[in-house]
N, C-alpha and C positions, 0 to 999 in steps of 0.2 A: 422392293415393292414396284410393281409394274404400274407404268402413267398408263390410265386409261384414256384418257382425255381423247377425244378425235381430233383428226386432223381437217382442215376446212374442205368443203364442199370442192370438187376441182374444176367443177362447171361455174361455179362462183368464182374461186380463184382465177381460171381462164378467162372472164370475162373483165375481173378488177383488171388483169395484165392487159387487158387489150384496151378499157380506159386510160391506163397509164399509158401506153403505148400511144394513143392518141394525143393526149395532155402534154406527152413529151412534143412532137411534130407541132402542136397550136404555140407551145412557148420558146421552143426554142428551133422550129423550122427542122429539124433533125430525130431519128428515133433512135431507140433503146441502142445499146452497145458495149459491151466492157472489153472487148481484144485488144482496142485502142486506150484506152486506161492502161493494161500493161504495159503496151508498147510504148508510153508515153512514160512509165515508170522503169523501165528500161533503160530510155532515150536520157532520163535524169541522172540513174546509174552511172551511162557511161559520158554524160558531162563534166560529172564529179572525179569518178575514177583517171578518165580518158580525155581530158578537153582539148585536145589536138586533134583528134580523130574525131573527135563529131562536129567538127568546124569546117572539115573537109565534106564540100559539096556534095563527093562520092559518097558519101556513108551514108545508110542507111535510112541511121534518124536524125539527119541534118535540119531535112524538114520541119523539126519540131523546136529545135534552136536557134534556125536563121532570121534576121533583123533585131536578136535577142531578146525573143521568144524563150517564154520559161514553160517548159512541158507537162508539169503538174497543175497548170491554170488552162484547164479543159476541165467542161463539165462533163466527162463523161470521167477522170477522175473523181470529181463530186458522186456521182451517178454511185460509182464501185464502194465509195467509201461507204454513202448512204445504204447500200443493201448491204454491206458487211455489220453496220453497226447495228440495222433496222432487226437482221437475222437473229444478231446475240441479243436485245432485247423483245423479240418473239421467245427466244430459247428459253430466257428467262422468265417470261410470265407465263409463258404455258410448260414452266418445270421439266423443260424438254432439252437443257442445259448439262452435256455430257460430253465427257472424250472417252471415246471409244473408235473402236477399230472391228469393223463390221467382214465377217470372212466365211467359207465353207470352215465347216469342221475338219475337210480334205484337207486343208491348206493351211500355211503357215503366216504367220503375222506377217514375216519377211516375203513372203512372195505376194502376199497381197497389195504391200507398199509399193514392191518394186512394178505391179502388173499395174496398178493408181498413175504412180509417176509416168513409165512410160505410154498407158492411155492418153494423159495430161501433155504430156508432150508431143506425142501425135497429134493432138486434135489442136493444139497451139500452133502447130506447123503448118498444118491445115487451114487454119483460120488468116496464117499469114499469107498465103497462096490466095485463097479466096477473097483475100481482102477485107473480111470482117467474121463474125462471130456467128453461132447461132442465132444469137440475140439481135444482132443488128442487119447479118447477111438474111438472115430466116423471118422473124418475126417482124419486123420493122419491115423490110423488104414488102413481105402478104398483107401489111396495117396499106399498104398503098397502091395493092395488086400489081406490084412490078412480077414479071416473071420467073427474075432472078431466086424470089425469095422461092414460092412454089417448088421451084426444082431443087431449089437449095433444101430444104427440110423434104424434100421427095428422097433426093437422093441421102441425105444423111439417115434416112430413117431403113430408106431398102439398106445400107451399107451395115445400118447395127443388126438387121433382121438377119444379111447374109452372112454375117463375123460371127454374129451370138455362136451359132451353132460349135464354131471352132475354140471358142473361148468359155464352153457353157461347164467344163473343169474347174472354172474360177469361182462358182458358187454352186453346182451342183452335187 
């Protein structure tokens, strides 16, 4: 049976985001962001796995351990966990709770995973060059009319306009 249910309003949802957005910057002086929640979940990884190597200045995510500093006590951990759980209790009450694997008919389960992954890992690599995420480089950025953010979601958006066309196999 197909959920009929609609999805919210996106000119409502765009606007809740942007109070949140706001609310974030009044309480905690900082905006929206989860690239940094990765990297901080990374940064734990290789404490655990590697603690010789992130104790070394040079490394990367030093920063997140030195004076003994524990990486997962950032709120912008908080931040990621809360939309992960907040999502599967939307999923849940609006019966919109499924695994599924969304693809062209052209295309194979396997090449859609791997064409996911390696999006996901470009735009990860991306976000570390850039320094932050959509969510924090982008939208948090324009919550406070830096110019940064403007160009940042200018240029992300011509970039998917110019790519679609070469990736438009992937669903069409």
């Amino acid at each position: 049976m197909e959920n009929t249910k609609k999805y919210m309003n996106p000119y409502l949802a765009g606007f809740i985001l942007g109070l949140i957005i706001l609310f974030s910057f009044w309480h905690t002086r900082e905006g929206l962001g989860s690239s940094g929640a990765v990297k901080r979940a990374v940064a734990k990884i290789e404490q655990i796995v590697v603690p010789s190597h992130i104790e070394n200045p040079n490394s990367y995510f030093h920063k997140y351990v030195k004076n003994g500093k524990e990486p997962l006590k950032n709120r912008l951990v908080f931040m990621v966990i809360g939309l992960l759980l907040g999502g599967f209790i939307s999923g849940i009450i609006n019966n919109r709770l499924k695994l599924k694997l969304e693809h062209s008919p052209k295309l194979t389960s396997k090449k859609r995973i791997i064409a996911a992954v390696l999006g996901g890992v470009m735009f990860g690599i991306g976000a570390s060059f850039a320094r932050g995420c959509a969510s924090g480089g982008g939208l948090s950025a324009m919550a406070v009319f830096a110019t940064s953010g403007f160009v940042l979601v200018a240029v992300m958006f011509g970039t998917g306009y110019l790519f679609a066309w070469f990736f438009r196999k992937l669903w069409l």
